[in-house]
N, C-alpha and C positions, 0 to 999 in steps of 0.2 A: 161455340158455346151453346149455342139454340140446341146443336143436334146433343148433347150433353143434357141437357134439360135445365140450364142456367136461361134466368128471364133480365138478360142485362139491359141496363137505362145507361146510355152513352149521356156522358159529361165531357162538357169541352170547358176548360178552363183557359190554359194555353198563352196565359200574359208574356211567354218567354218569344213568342211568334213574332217577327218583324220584316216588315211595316207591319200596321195594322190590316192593311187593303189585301197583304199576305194571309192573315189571320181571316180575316170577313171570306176567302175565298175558300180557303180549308174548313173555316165551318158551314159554308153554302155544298163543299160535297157530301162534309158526313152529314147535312139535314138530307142530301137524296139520299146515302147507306140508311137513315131513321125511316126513312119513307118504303124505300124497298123491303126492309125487312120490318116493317110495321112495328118499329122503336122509339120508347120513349126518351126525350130527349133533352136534358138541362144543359143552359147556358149559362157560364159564370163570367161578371164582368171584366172586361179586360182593362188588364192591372200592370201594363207595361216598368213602370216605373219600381214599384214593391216588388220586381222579379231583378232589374236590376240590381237594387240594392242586398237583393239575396245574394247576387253574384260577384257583387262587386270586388273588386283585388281581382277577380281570375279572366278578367277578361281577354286578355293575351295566351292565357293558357292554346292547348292544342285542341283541337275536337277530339273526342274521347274519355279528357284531364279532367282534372278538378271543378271547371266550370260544368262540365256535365251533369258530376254526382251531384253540385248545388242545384242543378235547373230539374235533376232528375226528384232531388229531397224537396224544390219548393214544390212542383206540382203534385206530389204524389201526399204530400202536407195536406193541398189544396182538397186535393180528391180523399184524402180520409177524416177531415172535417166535413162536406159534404156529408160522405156516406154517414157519417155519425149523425149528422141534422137531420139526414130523413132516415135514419134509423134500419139502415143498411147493415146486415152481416159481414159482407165480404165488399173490396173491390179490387180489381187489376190494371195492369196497363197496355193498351197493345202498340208500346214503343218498343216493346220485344221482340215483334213483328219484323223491326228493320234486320236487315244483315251489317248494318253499321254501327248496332246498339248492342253493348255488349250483357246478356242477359245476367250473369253473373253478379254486376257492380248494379244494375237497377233492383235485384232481389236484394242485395245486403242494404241497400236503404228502404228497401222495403218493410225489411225486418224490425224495423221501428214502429208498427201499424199490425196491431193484432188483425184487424179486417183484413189485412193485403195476403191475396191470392197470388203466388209466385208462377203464375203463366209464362212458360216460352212458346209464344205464336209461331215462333220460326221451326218449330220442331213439325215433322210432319209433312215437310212440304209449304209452311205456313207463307213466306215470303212469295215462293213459285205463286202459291194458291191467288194470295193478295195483286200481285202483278195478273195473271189472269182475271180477277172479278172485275181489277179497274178498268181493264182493256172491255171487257163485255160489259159495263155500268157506265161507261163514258167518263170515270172519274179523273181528275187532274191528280198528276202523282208530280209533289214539289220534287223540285232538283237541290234543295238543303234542308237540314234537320229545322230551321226556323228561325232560329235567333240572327242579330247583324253582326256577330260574331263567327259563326256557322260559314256564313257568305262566301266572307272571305277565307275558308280556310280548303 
């Protein structure tokens, strides 16, 4: 995005992340990603329980299901009140990134949010890229999407 000439402000909202100790750890890497590439950087407080209840009923669901598109519609809710507060244009996600995120069903709830930028990170190279930078930035790459649902699946 930088080499684009997009000046993004990384937002970690992320109540859907568990444990917490989970959470505290993913956002101690992207404050080094903020730091390395000299990014400005908001924290929203973690709201473990209000994401629940976003989800609730689909908890058995599959990784992929229904519980997704809810945990994909609360945060991306999260992140276009945001950008609307501080009076943001655009925002995206880079949960696009993953190779296990299917970019297709995160755009169509995107399309709810005139601000929302329909980014496929993975295009390009973008996952390869991302498994390189971590491996050279020393960053932790979790082994589940976040949720205590996720976990187990």
């Amino acid at each position: 995005m930088l080499k684009e000439g997009w000046n993004p402000v990384l937002y970690f909202s992320n109540s859907n992340i568990f444990p917490f100790e989970e959470a505290q750890k993913r956002f101690a890497e992207l404050m080094k990603v903020a730091r390395i590439y000299e990014l400005e950087m908001i924290r929203e407080m973690y709201d473990h329980e209000s994401w629940l209840l976003a989800i609730q009923g689909f908890e058995k669901e599959r990784e992929g299901g229904e519980r997704c598109k809810r945990c994909f519609a609360y945060n991306l809710a999260e992140a276009n009140a945001k950008a609307a507060e501080l009076g943001f244009n655009h925002f995206t996600t880079t949960l696009t990134v993953s190779r296990f995120k299917d970019s297709p069903t995160i755009f169509a709830v995107g399309e709810r949010y005139e601000r929302f930028e329909p980014i496929d990170f993975k295009k390009l190279g973008g996952f390869e890229r991302s498994n390189v930078l971590s491996k050279e930035y020393g960053l932790y790459r979790q082994q589940y999407c976040g949720c205590e649902f996720s976990i187990r699946s």
